[in-house]
PDB file as gemmi writes it, atoms N, CA and C in Angstrom:
CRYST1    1.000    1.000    1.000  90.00  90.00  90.00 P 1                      
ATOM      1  N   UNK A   1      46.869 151.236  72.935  1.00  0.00           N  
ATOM      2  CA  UNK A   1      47.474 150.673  74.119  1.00  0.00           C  
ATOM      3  C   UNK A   1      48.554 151.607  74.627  1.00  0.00           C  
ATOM      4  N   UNK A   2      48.324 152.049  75.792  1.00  0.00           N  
ATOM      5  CA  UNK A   2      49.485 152.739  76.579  1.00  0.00           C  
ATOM      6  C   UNK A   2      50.757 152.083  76.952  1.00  0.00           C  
ATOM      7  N   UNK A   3      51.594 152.396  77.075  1.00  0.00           N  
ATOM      8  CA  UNK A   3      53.069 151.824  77.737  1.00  0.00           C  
ATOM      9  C   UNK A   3      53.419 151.931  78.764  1.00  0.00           C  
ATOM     10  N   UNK A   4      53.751 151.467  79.699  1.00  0.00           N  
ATOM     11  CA  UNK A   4      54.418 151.335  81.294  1.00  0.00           C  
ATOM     12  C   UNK A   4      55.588 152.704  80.928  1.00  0.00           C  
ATOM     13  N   UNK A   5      54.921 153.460  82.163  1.00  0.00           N  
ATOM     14  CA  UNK A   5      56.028 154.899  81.941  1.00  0.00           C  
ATOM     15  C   UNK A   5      57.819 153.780  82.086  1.00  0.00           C  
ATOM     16  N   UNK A   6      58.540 154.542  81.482  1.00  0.00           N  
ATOM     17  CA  UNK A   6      60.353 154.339  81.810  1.00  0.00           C  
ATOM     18  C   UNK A   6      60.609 154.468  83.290  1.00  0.00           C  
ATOM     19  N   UNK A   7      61.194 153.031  83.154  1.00  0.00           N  
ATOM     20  CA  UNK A   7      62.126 153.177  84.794  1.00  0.00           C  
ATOM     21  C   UNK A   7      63.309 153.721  84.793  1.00  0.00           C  
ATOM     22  N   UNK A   8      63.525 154.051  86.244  1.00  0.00           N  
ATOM     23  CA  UNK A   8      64.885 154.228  85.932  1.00  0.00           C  
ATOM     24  C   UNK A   8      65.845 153.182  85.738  1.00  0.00           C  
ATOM     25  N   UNK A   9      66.929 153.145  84.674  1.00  0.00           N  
ATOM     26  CA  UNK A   9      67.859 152.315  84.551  1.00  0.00           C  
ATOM     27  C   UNK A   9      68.562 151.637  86.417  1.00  0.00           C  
ATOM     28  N   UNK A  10      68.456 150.682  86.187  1.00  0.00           N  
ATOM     29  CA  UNK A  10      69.117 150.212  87.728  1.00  0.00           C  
ATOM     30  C   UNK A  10      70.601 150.130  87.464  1.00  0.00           C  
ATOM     31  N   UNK A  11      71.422 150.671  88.413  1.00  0.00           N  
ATOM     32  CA  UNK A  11      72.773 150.896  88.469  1.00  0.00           C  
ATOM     33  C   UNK A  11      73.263 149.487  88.047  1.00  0.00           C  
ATOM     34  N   UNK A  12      74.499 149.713  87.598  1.00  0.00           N  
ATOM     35  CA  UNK A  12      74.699 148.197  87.229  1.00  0.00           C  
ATOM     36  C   UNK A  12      75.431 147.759  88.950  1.00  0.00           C  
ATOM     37  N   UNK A  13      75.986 146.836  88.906  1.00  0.00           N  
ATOM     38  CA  UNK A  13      76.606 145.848  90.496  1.00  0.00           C  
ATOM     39  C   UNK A  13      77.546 146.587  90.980  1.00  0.00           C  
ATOM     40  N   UNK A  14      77.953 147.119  92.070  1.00  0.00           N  
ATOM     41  CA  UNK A  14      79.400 146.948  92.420  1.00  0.00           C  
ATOM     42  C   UNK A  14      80.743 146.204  92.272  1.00  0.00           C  
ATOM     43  N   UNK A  15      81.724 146.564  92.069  1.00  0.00           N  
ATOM     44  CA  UNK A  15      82.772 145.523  92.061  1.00  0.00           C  
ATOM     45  C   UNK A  15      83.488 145.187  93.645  1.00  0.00           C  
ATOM     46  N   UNK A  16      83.071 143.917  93.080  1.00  0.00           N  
ATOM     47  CA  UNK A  16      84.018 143.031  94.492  1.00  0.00           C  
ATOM     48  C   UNK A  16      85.294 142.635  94.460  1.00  0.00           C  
ATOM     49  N   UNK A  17      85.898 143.015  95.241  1.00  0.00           N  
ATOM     50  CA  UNK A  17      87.258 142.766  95.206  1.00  0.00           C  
ATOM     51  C   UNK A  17      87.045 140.771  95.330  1.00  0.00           C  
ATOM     52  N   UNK A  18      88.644 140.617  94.863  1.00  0.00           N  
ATOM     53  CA  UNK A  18      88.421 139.108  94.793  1.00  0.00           C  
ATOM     54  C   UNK A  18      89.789 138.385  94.927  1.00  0.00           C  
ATOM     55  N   UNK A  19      90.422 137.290  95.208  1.00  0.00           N  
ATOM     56  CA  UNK A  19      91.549 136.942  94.910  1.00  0.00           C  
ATOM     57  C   UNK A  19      91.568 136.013  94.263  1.00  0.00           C  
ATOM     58  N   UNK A  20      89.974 135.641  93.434  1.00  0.00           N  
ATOM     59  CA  UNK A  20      90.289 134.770  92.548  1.00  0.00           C  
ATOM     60  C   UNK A  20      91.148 134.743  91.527  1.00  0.00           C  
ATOM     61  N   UNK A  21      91.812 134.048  90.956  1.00  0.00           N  
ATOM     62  CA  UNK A  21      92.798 133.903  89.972  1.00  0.00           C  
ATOM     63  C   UNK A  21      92.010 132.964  88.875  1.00  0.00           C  
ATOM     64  N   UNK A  22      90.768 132.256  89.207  1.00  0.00           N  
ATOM     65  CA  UNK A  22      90.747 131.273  88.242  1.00  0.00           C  
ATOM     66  C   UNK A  22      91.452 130.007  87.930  1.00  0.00           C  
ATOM     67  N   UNK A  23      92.440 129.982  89.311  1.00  0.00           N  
ATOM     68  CA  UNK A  23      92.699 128.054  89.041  1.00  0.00           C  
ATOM     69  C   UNK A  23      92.065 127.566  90.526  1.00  0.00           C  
ATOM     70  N   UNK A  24      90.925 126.864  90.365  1.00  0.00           N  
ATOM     71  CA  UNK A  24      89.928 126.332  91.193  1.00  0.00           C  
ATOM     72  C   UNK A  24      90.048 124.591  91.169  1.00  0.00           C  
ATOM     73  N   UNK A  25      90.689 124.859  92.414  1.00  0.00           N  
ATOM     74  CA  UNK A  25      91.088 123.498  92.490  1.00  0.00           C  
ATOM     75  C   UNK A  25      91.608 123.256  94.174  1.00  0.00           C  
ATOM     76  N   UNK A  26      90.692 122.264  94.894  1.00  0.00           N  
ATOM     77  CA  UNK A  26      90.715 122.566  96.678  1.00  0.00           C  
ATOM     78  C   UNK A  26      91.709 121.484  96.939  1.00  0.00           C  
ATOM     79  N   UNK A  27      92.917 121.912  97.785  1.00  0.00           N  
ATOM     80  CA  UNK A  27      93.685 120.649  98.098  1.00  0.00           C  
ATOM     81  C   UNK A  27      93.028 119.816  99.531  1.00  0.00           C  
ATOM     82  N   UNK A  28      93.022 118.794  99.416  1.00  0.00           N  
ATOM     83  CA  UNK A  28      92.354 118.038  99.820  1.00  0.00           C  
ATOM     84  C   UNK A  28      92.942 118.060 101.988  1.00  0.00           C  
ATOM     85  N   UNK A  29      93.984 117.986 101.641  1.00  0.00           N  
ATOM     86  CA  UNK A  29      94.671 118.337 102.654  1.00  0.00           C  
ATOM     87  C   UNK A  29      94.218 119.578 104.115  1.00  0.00           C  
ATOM     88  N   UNK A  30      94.952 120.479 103.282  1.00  0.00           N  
ATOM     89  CA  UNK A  30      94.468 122.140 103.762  1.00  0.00           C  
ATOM     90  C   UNK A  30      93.182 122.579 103.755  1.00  0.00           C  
ATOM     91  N   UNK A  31      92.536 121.874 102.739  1.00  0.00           N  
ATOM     92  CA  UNK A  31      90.955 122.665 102.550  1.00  0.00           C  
ATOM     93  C   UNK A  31      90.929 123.911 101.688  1.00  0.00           C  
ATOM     94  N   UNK A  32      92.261 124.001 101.271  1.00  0.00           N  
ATOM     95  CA  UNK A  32      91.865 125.920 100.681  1.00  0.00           C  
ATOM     96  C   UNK A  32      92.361 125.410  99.241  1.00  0.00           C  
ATOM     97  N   UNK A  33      91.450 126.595  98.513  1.00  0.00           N  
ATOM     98  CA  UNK A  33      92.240 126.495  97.010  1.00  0.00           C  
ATOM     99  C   UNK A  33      93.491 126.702  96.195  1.00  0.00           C  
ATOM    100  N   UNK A  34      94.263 126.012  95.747  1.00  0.00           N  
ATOM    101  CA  UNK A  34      95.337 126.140  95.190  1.00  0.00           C  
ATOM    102  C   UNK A  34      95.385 127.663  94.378  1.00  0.00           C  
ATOM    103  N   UNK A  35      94.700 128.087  93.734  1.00  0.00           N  
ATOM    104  CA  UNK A  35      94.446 129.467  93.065  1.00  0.00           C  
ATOM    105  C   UNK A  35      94.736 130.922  93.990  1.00  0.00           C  
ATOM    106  N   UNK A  36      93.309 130.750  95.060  1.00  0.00           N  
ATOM    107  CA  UNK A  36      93.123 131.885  95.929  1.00  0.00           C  
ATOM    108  C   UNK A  36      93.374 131.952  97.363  1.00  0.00           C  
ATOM    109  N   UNK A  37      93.571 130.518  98.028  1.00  0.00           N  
ATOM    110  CA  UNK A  37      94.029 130.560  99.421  1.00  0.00           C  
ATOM    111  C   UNK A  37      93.074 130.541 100.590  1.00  0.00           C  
ATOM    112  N   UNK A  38      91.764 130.439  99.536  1.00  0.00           N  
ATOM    113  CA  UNK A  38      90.591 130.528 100.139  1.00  0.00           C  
ATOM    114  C   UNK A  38      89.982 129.127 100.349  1.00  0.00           C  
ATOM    115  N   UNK A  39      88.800 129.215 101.560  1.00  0.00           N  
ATOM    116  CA  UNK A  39      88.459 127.943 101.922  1.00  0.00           C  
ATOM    117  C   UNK A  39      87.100 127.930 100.979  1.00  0.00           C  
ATOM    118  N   UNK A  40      86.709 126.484 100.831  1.00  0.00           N  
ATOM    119  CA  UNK A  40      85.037 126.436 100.177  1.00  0.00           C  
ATOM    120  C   UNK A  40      83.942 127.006 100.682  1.00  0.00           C  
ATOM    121  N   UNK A  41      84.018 127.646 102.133  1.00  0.00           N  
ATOM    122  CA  UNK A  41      83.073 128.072 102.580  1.00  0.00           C  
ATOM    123  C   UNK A  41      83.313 129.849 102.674  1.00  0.00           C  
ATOM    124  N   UNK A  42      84.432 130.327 102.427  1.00  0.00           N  
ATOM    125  CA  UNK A  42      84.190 131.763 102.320  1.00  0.00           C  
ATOM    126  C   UNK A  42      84.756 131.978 100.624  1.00  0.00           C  
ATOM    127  N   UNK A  43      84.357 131.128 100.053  1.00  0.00           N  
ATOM    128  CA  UNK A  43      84.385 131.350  98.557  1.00  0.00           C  
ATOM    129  C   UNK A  43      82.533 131.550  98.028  1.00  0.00           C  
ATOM    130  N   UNK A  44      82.015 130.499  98.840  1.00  0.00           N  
ATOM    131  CA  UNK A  44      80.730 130.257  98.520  1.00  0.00           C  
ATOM    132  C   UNK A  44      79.883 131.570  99.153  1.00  0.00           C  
ATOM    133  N   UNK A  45      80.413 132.441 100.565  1.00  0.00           N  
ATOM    134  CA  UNK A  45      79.669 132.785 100.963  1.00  0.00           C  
ATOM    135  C   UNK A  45      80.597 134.474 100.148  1.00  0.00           C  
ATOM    136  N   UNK A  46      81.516 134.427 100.165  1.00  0.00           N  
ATOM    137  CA  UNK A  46      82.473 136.042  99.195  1.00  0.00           C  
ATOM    138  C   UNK A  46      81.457 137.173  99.116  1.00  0.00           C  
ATOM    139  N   UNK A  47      80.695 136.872  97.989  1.00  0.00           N  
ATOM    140  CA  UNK A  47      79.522 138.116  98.164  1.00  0.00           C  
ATOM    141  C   UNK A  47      78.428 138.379  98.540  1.00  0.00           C  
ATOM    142  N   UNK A  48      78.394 137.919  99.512  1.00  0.00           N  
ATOM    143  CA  UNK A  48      77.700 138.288 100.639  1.00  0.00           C  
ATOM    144  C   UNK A  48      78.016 138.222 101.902  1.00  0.00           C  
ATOM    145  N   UNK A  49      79.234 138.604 101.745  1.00  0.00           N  
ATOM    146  CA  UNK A  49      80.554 139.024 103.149  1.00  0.00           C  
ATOM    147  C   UNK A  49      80.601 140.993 103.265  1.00  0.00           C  
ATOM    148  N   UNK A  50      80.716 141.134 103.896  1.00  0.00           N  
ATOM    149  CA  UNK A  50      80.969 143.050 104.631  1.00  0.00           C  
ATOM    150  C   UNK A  50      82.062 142.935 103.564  1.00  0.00           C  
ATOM    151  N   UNK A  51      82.506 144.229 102.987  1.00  0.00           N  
ATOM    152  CA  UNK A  51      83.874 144.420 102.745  1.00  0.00           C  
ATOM    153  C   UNK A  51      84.615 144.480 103.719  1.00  0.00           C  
ATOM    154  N   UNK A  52      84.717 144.444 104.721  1.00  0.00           N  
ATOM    155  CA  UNK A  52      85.482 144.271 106.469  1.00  0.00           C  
ATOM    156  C   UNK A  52      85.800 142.967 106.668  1.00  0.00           C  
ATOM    157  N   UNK A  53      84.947 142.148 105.983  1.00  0.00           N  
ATOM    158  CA  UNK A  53      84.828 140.567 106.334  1.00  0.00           C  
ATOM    159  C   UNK A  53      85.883 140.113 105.409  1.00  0.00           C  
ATOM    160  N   UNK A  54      85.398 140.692 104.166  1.00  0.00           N  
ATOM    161  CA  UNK A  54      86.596 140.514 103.195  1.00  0.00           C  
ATOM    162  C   UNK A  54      88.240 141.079 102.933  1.00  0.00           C  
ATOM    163  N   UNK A  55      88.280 141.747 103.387  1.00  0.00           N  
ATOM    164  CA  UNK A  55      89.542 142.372 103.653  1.00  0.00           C  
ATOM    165  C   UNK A  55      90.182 141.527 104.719  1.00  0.00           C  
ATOM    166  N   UNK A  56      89.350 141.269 106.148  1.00  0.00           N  
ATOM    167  CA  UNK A  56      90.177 140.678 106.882  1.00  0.00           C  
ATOM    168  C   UNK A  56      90.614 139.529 106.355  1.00  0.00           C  
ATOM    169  N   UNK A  57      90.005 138.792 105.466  1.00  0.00           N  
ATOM    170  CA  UNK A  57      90.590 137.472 105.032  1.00  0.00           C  
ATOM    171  C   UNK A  57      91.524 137.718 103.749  1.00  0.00           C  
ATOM    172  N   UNK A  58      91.477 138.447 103.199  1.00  0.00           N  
ATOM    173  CA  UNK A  58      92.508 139.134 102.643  1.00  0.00           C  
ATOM    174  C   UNK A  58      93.834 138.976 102.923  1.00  0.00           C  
ATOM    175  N   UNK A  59      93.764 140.120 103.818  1.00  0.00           N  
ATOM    176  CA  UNK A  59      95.218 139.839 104.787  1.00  0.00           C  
ATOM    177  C   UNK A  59      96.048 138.658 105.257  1.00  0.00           C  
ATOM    178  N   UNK A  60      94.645 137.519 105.667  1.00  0.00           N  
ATOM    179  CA  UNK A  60      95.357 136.258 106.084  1.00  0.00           C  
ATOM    180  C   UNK A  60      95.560 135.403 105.022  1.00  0.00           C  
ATOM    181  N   UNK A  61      95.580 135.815 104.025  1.00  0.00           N  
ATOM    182  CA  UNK A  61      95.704 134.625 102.322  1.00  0.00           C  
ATOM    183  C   UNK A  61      97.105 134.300 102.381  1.00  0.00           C  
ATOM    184  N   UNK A  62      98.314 135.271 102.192  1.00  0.00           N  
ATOM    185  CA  UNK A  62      99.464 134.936 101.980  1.00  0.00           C  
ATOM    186  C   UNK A  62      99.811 133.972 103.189  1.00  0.00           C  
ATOM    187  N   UNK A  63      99.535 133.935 104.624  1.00  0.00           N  
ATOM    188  CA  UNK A  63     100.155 133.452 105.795  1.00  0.00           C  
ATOM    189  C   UNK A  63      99.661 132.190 105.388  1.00  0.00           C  
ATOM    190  N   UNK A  64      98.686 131.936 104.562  1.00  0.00           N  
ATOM    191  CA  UNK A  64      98.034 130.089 104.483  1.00  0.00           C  
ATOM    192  C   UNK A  64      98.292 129.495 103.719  1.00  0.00           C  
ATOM    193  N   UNK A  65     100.076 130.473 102.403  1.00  0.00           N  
ATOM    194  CA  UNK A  65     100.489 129.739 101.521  1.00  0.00           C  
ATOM    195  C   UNK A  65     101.575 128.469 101.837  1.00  0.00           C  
ATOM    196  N   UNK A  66     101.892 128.650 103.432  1.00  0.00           N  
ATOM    197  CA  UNK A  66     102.720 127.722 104.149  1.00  0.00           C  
ATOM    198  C   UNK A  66     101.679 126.427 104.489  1.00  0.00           C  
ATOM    199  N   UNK A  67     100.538 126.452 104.465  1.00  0.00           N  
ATOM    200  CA  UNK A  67      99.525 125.141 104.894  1.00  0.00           C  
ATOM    201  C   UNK A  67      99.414 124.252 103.480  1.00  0.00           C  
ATOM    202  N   UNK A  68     100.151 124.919 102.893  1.00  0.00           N  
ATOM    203  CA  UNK A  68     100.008 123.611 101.432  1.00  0.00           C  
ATOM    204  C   UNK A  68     101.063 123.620 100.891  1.00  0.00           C  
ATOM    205  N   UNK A  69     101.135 122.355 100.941  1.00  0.00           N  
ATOM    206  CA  UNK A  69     102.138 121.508 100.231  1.00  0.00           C  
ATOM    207  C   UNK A  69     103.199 122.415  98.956  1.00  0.00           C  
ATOM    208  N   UNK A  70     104.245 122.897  98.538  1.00  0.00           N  
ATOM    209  CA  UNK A  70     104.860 123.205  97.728  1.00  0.00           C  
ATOM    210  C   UNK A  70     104.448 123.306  96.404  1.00  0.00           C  
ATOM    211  N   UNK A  71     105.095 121.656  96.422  1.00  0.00           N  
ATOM    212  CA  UNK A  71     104.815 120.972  95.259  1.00  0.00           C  
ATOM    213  C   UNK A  71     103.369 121.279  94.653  1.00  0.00           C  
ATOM    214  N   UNK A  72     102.121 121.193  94.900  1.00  0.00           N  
ATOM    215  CA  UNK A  72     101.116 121.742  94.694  1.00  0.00           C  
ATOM    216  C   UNK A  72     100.533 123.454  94.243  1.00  0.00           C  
ATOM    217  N   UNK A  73     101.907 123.655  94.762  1.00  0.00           N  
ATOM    218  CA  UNK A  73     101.659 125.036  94.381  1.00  0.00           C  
ATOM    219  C   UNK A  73     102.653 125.689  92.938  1.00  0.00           C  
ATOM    220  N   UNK A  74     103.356 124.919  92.787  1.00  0.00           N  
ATOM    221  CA  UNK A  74     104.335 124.855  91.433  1.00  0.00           C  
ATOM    222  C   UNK A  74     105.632 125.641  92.218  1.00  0.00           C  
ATOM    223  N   UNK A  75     106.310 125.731  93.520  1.00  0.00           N  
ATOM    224  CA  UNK A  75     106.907 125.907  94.197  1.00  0.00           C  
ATOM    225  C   UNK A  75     108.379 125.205  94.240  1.00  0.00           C  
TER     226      UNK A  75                                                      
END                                                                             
């Protein structure tokens, strides 16, 4: 029995930038996550955003730490 010639190894993934932190938790209020500042719908859609797409929302993370509540934020 012959063997299937060797492929080439497939590159492993790119890294995506991210602002997850890992505390996932959506205030009910604001809509965005207490962790990353991010909404449920550009968390869900993240990688499979442009890095352009992602960067711009980037930028606007810190300005949306005023849309939630303090207290919620350990503030």
């Amino acid at each position: 029995m012959s063997q299937p010639p060797a492929s080439v190894p497939a590159r492993p993934p790119r890294a995506i930038a991210t602002p997850c932190v890992m505390i996932c938790t959506v205030d009910g209020a604001s809509g965005l996550c207490l962790g990353c500042l991010r909404t449920l719908p550009e968390i869900a859609t993240w990688s499979r955003m442009s890095d352009e797409e992602r960067a711009k929302i980037m930028g606007e993370l810190e300005g949306r730490r005023g849309l939630v509540d303090p207290a919620l934020l350990g503030e």
